[in-house]
Residue, then its C-alpha position, 0 to 999 in steps of 0.5 A: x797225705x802223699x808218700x815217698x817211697x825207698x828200696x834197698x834191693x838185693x839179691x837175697x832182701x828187698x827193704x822198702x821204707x815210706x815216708x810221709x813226703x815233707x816230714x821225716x816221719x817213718x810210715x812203713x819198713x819191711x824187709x822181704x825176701x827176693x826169691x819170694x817174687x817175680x819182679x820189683x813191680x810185684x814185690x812194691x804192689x804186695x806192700x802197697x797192699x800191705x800197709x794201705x799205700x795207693x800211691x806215691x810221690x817219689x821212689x828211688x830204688x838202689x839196685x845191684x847191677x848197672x844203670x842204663x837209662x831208667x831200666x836195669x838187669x840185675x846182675x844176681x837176680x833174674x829181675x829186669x828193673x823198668x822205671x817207667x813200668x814202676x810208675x805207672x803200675x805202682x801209681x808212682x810220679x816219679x821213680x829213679x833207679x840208682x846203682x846200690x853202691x851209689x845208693x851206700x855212698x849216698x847213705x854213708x852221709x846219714x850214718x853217726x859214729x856208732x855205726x862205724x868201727x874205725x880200722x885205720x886212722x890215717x890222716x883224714x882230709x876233709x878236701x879228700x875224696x871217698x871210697x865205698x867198697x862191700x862184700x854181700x851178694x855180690x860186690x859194690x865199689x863206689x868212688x865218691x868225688x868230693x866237689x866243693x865239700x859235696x860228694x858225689x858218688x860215681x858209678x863202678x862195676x869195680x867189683x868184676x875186675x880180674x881176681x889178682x891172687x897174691x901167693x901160689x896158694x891163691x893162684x891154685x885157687x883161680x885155677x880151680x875157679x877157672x875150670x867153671x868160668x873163663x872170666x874170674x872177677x873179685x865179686x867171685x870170692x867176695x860174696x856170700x856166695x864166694x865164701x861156699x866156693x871157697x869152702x868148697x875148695x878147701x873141702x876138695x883139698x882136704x876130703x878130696x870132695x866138697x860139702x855143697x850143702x854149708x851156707x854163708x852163715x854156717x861157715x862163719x858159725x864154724x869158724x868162730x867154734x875152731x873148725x879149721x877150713x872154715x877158719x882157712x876159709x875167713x882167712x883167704x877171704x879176708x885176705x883178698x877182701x883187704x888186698x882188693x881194697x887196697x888195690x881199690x884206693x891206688x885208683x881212687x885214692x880215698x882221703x876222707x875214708x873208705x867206708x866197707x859196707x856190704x851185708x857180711x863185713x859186719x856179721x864177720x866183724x871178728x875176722x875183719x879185725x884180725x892183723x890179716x885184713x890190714x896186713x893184705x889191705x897195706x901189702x902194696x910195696x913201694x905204694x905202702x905209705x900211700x894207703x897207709x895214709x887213708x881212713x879206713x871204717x867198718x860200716x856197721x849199719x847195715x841199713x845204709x844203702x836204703x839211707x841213701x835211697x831215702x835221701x836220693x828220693x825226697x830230692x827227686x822233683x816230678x816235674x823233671 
């Protein structure tokens, strides 16, 4: 019985999920944390080991970082991902390494309805093209061409552009950031680890120091009780979450949905649904109509990424 292998990488989690190859029956999933090994290479051998998988057929990875042939830095991870090495030391026949945002644009074409929260309604065009944006270790943008009804998504780094801020207040905030780094992308605040940095900030204007030890998770749990920086905290964040977005699909003007997938939209599903979000996400001036027009989801399956790498992997053909 031969296996198709995928991987949803991350900075923080790997998922990996076989398949037997020509069915669309799950063998084996686990999720496991990154920080626990020292490449990929190691981390696919532990659960080869683990669930009695010698070799494969396929593997496709969706991996955070840019692509450059068949091998990857990753951006957040101290990983060099080789193509090459996976399949020879893994017992692998072919493995392909696609960006992880290519990935949830691919995975977006597996979701259902109840995976997704509509935001915006706009008027959908099944011509149109697609957009794919997420916050979680760092920061994926996807534009999806839409070809003869096909999408096919593109590859970005559209998550380093310059951070634009939108009020004096935001422009205190980029001076700060800037006193540790010369460049500040978007992926600096949107992340999980932008959300610390933003509560960091917000603890040095009020206490005049800051609380290093508060995690992602815990700024959201003590917003949702009241506790005002972290609620000034989810509200810059999705502030400039929205206006990125939007800022996004002046560029690749999206009119068969933007889909907002990433690790943290869903866990702050409450903040995302807030007026601040839409408001900062339609602040475009004399281009408001414009986005307006877009369909906007909140993609609520926070498994899509490895959904596309699935579906990118039982395409591969070994004899390429």
């Amino acid at each position: 019985m031969s296996f198709i292998l995928a991987g949803d990488v991350g900075a923080t989690k790997v998922l990996l999920q076989a398949f037997h190859q020509g069915e669309s029956r799950l063998f084996a999933e686990k999720r496991y944390l990154s920080a626990d090994f020292f490449s990929l290479t190691l981390l696919v051998q532990h659960f080869q080991n683990e669930f009695n998988l010698p070799s494969f057929a396929t593997a496709c990875f969706g991996v955070p970082g840019p692509v450059v042939g068949r091998q990857v830095q990753l951006t957040n991870l101290p990983w060099m991902i080789r193509a090459d090495e996976l399949e020879q030391t893994c017992q692998i026949g072919r493995v392909e390494i696609i960006n992880d945002f290519y990935a949830a644009a691919l995975g977006v074409d597996e979701l259902t309805d109840s995976d997704l929260i509509c935001l915006q309604t706009g008027e959908y065009d099944h011509s149109g093209n697609r957009l794919v944006v997420g916050a979680g270790s760092g920061l994926g943008v996807a534009p999806v061409k839409n070809c003869q009804n096909e999408f096919i998504p593109q590859p970005s780094e559209g998550g380093h552009m310059d951070f634009a801020p939108l009020n004096e207040h935001q422009v205190k905030i980029l001076s700060w950031l800037h006193q540790k780094w010369s460049h500040v992308s978007y992926e600096r605040l949107l992340s999980g680890e932008g959300l610390e940095t933003l509560y960091f900030f917000y603890n040095i204007q009020s206490h005049g120091h800051g609380k290093k030890t508060i995690t992602a998770v815990q700024i959201y749990q003590e917003a949702m009780n009241g506790e005002k920086i972290a609620c000034q905290t989810l509200d810059t964040f999705v502030q400039v979450y929205g206006a990125f977005i939007g800022n996004a699909a002046l560029i690749w003007e999206a009119k068969a949905g933007i889909f907002i997938a990433g690790g943290i939209a869903p866990k702050i599903k409450d903040w995302i649904l807030k007026p601040l979000f839409m408001e900062a996400f339609l602040s475009k001036g004399r281009m408001r109509k414009v986005v307006e027009k877009l369909p906007i989801y909140l993609v609520m399956n926070e498994r899509v990424g490895l959904l596309g790498a699935m579906q990118y992997a039982h395409k591969i053909k070994v004899d390429q």
